[in-house]
C-alpha positions as CSV (number, residue, x, y, z in Angstrom):
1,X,0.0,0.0,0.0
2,X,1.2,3.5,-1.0
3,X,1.2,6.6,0.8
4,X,-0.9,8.0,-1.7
5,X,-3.5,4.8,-1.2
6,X,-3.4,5.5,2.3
7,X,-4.4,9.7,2.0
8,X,-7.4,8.0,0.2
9,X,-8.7,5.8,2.9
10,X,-8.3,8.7,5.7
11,X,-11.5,9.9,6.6
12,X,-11.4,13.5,7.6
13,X,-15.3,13.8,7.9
14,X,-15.3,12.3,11.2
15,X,-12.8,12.5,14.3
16,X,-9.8,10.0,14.8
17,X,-8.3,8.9,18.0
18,X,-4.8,9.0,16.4
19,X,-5.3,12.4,15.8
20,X,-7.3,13.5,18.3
21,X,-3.9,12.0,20.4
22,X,-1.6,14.5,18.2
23,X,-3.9,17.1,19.1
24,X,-3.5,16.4,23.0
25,X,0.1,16.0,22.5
26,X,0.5,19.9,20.5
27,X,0.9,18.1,17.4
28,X,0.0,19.5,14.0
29,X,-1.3,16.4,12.1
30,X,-5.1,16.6,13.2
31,X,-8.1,18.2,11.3
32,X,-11.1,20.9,12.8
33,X,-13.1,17.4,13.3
34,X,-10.3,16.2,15.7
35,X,-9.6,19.3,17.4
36,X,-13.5,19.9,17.8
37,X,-13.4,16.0,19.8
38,X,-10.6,16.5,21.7
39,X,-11.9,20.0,23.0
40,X,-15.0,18.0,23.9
41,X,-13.1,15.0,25.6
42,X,-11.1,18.3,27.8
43,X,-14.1,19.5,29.1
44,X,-15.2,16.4,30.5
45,X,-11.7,15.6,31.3
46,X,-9.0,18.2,31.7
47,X,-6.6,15.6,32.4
48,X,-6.3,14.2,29.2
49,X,-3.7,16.2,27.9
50,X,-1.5,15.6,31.3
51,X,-2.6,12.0,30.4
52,X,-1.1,12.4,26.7
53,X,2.5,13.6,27.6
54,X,2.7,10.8,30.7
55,X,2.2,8.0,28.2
56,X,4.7,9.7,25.9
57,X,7.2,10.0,29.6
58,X,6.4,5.9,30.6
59,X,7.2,5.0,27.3
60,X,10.6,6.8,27.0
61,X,11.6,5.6,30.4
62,X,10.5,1.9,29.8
63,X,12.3,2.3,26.7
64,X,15.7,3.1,28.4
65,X,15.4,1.3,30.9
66,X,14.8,-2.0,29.1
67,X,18.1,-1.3,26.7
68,X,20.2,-0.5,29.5
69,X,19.4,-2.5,32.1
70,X,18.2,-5.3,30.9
71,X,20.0,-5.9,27.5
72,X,17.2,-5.5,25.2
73,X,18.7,-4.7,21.5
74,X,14.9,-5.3,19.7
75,X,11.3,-3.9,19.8
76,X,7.8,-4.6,18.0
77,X,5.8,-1.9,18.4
78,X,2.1,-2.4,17.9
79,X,-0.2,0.7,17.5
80,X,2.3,3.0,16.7
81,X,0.4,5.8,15.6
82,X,0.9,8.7,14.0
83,X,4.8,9.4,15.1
84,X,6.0,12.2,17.6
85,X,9.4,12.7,18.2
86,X,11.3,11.7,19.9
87,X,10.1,8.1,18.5
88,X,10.4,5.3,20.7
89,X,13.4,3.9,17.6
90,X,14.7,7.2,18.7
91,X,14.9,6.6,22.7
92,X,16.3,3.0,21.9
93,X,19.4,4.0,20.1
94,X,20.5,6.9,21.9
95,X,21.0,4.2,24.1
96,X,22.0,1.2,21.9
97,X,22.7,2.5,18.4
98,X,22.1,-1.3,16.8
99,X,18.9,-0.9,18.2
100,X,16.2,-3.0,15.4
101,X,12.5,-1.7,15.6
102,X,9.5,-2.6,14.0
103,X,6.1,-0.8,14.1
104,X,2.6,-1.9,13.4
105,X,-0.1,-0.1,12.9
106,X,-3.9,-1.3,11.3
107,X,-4.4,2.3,10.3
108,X,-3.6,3.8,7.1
109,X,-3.7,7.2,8.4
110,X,-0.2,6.1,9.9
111,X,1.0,4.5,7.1
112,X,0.9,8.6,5.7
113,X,3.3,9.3,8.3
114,X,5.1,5.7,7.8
115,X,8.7,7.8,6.5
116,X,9.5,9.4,10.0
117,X,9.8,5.8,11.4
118,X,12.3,4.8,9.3
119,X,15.2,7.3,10.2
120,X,17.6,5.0,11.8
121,X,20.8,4.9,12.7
122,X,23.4,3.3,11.1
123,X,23.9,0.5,13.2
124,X,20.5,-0.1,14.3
125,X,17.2,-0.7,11.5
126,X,13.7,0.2,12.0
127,X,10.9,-1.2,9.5
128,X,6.9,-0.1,9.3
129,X,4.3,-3.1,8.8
130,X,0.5,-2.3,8.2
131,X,-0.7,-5.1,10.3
132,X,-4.2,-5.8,12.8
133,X,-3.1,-6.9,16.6
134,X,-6.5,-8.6,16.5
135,X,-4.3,-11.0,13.9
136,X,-1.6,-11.7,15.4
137,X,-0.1,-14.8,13.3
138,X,-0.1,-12.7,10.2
139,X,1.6,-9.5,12.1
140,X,4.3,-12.0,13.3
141,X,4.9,-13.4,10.0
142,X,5.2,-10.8,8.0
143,X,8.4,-10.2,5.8
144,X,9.0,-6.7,7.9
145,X,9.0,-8.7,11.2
146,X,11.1,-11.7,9.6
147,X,13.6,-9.2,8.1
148,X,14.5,-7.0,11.5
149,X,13.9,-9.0,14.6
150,X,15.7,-12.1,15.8
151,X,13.1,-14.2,17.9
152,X,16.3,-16.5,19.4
153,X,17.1,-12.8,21.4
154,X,15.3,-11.0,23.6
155,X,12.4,-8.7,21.8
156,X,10.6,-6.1,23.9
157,X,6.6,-5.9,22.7
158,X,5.7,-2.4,23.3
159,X,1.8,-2.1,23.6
160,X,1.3,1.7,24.7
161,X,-2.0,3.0,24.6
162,X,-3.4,0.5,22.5
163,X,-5.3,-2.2,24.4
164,X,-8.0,0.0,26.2
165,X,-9.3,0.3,22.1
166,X,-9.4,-3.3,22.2
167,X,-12.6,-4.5,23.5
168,X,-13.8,-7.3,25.7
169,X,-15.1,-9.0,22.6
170,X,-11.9,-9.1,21.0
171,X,-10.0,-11.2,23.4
172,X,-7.7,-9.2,24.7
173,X,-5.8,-11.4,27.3
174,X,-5.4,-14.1,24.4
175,X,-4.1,-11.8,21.8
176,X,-1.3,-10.7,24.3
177,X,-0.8,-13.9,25.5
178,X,-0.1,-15.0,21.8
179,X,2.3,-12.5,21.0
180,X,4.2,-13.3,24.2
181,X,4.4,-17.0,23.5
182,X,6.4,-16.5,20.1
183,X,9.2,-14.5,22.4
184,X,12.3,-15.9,23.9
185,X,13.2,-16.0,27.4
186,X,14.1,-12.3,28.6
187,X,11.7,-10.7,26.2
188,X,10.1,-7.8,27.5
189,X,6.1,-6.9,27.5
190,X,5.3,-2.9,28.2
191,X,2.0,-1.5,28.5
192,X,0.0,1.3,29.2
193,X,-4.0,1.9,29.7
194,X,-6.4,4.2,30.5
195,X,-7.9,3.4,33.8
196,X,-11.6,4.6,35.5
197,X,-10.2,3.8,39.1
198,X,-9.3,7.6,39.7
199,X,-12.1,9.8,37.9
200,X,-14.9,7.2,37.1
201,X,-17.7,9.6,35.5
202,X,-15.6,11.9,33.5
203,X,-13.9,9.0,31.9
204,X,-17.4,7.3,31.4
205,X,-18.5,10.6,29.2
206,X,-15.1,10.6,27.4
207,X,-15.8,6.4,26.6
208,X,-19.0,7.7,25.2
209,X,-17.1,10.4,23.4
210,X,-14.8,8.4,21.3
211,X,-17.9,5.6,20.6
212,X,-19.9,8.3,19.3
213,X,-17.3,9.1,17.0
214,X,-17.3,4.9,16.2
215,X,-14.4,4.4,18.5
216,X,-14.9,1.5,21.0
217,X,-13.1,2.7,24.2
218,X,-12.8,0.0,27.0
219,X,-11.1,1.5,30.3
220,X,-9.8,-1.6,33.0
221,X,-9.3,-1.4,36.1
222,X,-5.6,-2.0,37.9
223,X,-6.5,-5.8,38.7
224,X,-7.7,-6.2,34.7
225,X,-4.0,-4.7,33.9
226,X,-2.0,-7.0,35.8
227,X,-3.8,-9.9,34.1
228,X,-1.7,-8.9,30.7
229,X,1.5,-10.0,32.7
230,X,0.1,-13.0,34.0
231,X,3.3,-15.4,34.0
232,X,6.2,-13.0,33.5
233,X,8.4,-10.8,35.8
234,X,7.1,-7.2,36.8
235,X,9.9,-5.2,37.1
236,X,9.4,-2.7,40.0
237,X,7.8,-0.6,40.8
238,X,5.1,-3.3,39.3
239,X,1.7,-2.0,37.9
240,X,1.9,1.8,38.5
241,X,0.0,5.2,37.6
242,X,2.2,6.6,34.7
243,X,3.9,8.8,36.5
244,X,5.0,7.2,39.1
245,X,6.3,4.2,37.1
246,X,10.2,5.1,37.8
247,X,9.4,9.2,37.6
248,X,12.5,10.8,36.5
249,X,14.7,13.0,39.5
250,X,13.4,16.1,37.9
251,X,9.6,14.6,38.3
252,X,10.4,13.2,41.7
253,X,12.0,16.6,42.9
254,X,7.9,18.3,41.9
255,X,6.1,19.7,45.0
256,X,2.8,18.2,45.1
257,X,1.1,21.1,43.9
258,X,3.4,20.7,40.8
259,X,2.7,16.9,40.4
260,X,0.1,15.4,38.4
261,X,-2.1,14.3,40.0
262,X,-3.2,9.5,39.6
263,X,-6.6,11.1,38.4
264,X,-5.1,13.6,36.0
265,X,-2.7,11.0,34.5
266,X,-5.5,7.7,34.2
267,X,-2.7,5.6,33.2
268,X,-1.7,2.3,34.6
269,X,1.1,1.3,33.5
270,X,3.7,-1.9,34.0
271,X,7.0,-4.3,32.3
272,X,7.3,-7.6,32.6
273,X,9.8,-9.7,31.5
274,X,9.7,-13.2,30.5
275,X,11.2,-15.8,32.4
């Protein structure tokens, strides 16, 4: 599929969670119809956009923290979305240069933006695969996969901000626990999800939000988290609220009027690794 394929299937009549996430994050790759939503989602929830840059912070800190202390050199990244910089390819190898990365995404919107994931380094590669984690046999056998990642070594499987748009009804739990069971021993599985537990009725308005713009949004509960690492390692500080999964010193060093607060961020978060 083309670039040019993919402009043609983006929809710009109605509002897109991938953009409507630019949007929260100050990006520029959203339409008046996305904008217009996310205003709408901020009213109900002013959190959101504390929520946005906190996914962006756990993933950048998992990132690192996986490459340096725990030797991982390889990452599939499912439900990538449209890419901010610094990309998590990016993080990876200004730690570890031969850092290899693959991102999927089922969305041709991101395929539009497909180039800015491929700016490697040298030593490292990085590769973009159209593919649907509700089908997980033909993500892991695609050529893109095959070609970068080496499943005798440790791979980290990076699923940030994508399972709460996975539903109930689309197995969840068994989706994960197939892409785990293709990875060696030391692999790594990252996650973040929105969460209720802190701010129940504005999140039940913004759920409604996104399904009204045909967006199933399913929110979990801490306990419903932890069951996506049933079997491997949680690395400490376990399942945490974004923020407070391994803050960085100039986060910890925040008064706590400065400091997001669990509600505002709506994120649990965790990394497990595979025994």
């Amino acid at each position: 599929m083309t670039n040019a394929h993919a402009a043609r299937d983006i929809d710009t009549s109605r509002p897109h969670s991938a953009r409507m996430y630019d949007y929260y994050l100050g990006g520029k790759d959203h339409f008046e119809v996305d904008k217009q939503a996310a205003e709408a989602v901020s009213g109900v929830f002013t959190g959101v956009f504390v929520a946005a840059r906190e996914n962006r912070g756990f993933m950048h800190r998992a990132t690192r923290a996986l490459a340096r202390e725990h030797g991982i050199r390889q990452w599939l990244d499912i439900g990538t979305g449209i890419p901010t910089e610094p990309n998590l390819h990016q993080v990876a190898q200004s730690v570890v240069p031969e850092a290899r990365v693959v991102y999927a995404d089922n969305d041709p919107l991101v395929l539009k933006y497909a180039e800015r994931l491929m700016r490697s380094t040298q030593q490292g590669r990085t590769a973009y695969v159209q593919a649907d984690v509700n089908d997980p046999d033909t993500l892991l056998n695609s050529p893109e996969v095959a070609e970068i990642l080496d499943f005798d070594q440790p791979i980290a499987l990076s699923l940030n901000a994508l399972l709460h748009f996975v539903t109930d009804d689309q197995d969840p739990y068994g989706l994960v626990e197939r892409l785990v069971s293709v990875l060696p021993s030391g692999s790594a599985l990252a996650i973040s999800h929105v969460t209720a537990d802190f701010a129940p009725e504005p999140w039940a308005k913004v759920t409604a939000i996104y399904e009204e713009a045909g967006t199933p949004v399913k929110v979990r509960s801490r306990d419903e988290v932890a069951r996506f690492f049933t079997g491997l390692d949680l690395l400490e500080p376990g399942i945490a609220v974004g923020h407070r999964w391994r803050p960085a010193p100039a986060t910890e060093e925040l008064s706590e009027a400065e400091a997001p607060t669990d509600a505002e961020v709506s994120l649990w978060t965790g990394v497990g690794i595979k025994p």
